[in-house]
C-alpha positions in Angstrom: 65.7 -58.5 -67.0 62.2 -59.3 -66.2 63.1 -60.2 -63.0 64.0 -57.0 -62.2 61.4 -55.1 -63.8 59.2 -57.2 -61.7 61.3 -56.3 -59.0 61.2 -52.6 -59.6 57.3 -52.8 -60.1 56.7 -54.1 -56.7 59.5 -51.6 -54.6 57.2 -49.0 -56.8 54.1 -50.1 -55.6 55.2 -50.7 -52.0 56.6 -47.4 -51.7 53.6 -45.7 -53.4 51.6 -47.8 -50.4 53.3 -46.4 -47.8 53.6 -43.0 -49.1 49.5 -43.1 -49.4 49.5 -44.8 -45.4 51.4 -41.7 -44.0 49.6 -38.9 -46.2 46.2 -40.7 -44.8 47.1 -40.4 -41.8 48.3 -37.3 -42.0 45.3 -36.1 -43.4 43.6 -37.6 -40.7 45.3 -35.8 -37.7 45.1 -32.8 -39.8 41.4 -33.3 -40.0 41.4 -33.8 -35.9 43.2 -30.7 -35.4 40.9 -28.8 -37.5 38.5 -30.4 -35.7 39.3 -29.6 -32.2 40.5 -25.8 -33.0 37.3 -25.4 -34.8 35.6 -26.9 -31.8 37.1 -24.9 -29.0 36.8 -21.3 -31.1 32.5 -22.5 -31.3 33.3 -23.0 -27.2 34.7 -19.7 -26.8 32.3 -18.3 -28.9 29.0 -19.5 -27.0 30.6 -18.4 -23.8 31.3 -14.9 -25.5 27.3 -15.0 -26.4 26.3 -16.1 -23.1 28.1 -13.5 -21.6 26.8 -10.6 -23.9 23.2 -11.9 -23.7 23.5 -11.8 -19.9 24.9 -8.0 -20.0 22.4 -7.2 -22.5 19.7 -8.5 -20.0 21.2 -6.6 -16.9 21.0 -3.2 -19.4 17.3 -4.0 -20.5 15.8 -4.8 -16.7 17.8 -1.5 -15.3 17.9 -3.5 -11.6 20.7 -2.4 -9.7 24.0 -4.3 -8.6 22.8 -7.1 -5.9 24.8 -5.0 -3.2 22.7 -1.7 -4.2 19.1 -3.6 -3.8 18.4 -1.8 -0.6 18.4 1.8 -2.9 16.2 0.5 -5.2 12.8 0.2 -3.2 13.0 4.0 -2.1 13.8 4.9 -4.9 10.5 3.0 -6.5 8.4 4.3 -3.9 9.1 8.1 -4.5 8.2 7.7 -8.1 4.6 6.6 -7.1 2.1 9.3 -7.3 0.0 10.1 -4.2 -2.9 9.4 -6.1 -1.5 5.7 -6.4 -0.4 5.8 -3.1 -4.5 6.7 -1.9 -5.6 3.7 -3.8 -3.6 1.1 -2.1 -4.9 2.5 1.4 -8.5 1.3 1.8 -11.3 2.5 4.7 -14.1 0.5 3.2 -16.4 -0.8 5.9 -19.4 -3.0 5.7 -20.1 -3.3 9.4 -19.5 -1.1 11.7 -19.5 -3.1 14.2 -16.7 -4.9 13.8 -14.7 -1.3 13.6 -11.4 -0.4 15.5 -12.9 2.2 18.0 -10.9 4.5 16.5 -12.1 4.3 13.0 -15.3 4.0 14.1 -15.2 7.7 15.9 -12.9 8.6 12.9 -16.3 7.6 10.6 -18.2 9.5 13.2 -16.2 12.7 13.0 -15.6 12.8 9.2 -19.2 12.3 8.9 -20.8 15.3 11.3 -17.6 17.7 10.6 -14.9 16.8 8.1 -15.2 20.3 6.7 -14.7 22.0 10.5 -11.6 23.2 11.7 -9.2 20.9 13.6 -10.8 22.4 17.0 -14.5 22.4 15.9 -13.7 18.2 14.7 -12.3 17.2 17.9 -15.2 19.0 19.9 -17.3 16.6 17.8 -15.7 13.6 18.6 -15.6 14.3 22.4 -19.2 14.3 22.9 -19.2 10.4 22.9 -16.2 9.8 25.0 -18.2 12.4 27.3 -21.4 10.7 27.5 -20.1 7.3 27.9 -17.5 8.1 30.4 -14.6 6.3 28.0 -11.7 8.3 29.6 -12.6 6.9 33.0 -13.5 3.2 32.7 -11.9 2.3 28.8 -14.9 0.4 27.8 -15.8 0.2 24.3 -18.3 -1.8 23.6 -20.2 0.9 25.9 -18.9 4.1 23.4 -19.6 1.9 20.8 -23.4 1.9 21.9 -23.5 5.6 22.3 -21.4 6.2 18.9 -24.4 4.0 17.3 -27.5 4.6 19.3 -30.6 5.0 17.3 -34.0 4.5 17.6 -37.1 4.0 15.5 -39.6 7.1 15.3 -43.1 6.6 13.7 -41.8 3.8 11.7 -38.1 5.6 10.8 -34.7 4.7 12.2 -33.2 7.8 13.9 -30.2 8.2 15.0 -28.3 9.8 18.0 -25.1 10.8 15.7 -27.3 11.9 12.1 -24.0 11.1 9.9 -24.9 7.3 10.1 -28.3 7.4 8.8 -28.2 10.5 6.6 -26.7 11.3 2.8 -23.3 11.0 4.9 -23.4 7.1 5.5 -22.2 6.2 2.3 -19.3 8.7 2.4 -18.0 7.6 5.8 -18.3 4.0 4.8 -16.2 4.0 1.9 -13.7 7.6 2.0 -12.4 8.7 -0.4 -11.3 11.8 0.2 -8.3 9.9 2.1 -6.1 12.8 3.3 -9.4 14.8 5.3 -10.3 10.9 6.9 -6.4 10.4 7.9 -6.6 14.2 10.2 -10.0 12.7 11.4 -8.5 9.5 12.0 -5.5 11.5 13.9 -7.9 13.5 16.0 -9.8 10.4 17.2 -6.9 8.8 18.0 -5.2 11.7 20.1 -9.0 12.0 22.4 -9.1 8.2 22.7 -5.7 8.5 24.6 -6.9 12.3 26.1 -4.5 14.2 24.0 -7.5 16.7 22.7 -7.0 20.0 22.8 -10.7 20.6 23.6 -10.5 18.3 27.1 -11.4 20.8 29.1 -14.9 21.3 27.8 -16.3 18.3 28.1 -19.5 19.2 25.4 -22.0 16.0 25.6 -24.2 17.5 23.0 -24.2 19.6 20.0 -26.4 20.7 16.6 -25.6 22.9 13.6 -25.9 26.5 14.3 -29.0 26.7 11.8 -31.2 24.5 13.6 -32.3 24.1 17.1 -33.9 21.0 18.4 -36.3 21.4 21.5 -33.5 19.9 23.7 -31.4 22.8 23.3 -33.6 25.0 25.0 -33.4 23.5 27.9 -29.2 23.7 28.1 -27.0 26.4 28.4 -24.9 26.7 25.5 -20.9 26.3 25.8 -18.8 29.8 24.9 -17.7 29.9 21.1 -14.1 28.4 20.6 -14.5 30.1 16.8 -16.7 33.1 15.4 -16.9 30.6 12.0 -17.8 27.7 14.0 -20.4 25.6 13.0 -21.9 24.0 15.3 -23.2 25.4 19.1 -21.8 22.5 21.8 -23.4 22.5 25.3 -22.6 20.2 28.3 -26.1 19.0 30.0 -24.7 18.9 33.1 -24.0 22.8 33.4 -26.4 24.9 35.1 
């Protein structure tokens, strides 16, 4: 009897043994599997996040699609206001010297008549071309001498052109007034390549209508172009 007992007690305890092995090990792959599905939904759910914070990113920037680039920079540009557009365009000049020719008779006609009409300015900034004889031999280091001449008189600097040693220097150093130095710089530009309107007159000298220097007298002056003019032209070669 105690044999079997004994007998019984250990078939008990070796089934209870084995019955604890495969619900371990159950429990363990169950674990795993929890693990991995648990895993894999944190995998799909970073992708899910990565994806929404990039879309949220496109939203917030507003840049177009890569392909529609090429729409965005016009479109940029015409919101700028002209007033942002005049800033970025800069005339500043420390040395006129070292000007373009053309900015330098641009300087030269925004200075004696930026308030003239478009006739009256390009008069102006003939008289150089004509006293150097530009449109014939194209040398501008020689206009640039005439454009600048000056000279000094009982201890003060005077020059030929007034606008470069007057109140006017400082204005047609640094313009501001961007849009009336752009038509100036237009005009200089068409007489440098002998587009002028005015060609035919060939004025070499000029003063305001309120004033007459003693040189005048001795010229014959050039017919008015404009009853409003303001200036009286004459060419010294005319008899």
């Amino acid at each position: 009897m105690e044999k079997e007992t004994s007998l019984l007690f250990r078939l008990s305890w070796t089934l209870a043994l084995i019955g604890g092995l495969i619900s371990g090990a159950y429990s363990a792959g169950a674990t795993r599997e929890k693990e991995s599905l648990t895993n894999q939904r944190n995998h799909l759910k970073s992708i899910e996040d990565s994806l929404l914070i990039d879309s949220i990113q496109i939203r917030e920037v507003g840049l177009p699609l890569q392909n529609n680039l090429d729409n965005y920079v016009p479109q940029q540009k015409s919101q700028e206001s002209k007033t942002q557009v005049n800033e970025r365009i800069n005339y500043r000049t420390t040395n006129l010297q070292t000007d373009p020719i053309d900015l330098l008779l641009a300087r030269l006609i925004y200075g004696e008549a930026r308030s003239c009409s478009k006739e009256e300015r390009g008069e102006v900034g003939e008289t150089p071309l004509t006293r150097s004889g530009f449109l014939e031999n194209k040398d501008e280091e020689r206009l640039r001498k005439i454009m600048l001449k000056n000279k000094n008189v009982k201890g003060k600097l005077v020059w030929q052109y007034s606008c470069f040693g007057d109140h006017n220097r400082e204005k047609l150093m640094n313009p501001t007034e961007i849009k009336a130095f752009e038509e100036c710089l237009g005009i200089a530009r068409e007489i440098l390549a002998n587009k002028s309107l005015n060609s035919k007159n060939r004025a070499d000298h000029y003063h305001t209508k309120d004033t007459k220097p003693p040189w005048a007298k001795k010229m014959i002056p050039l017919p008015l172009f404009d009853a409003n003019q303001s200036h009286t032209f004459y060419d010294s070669k005319r008899k």
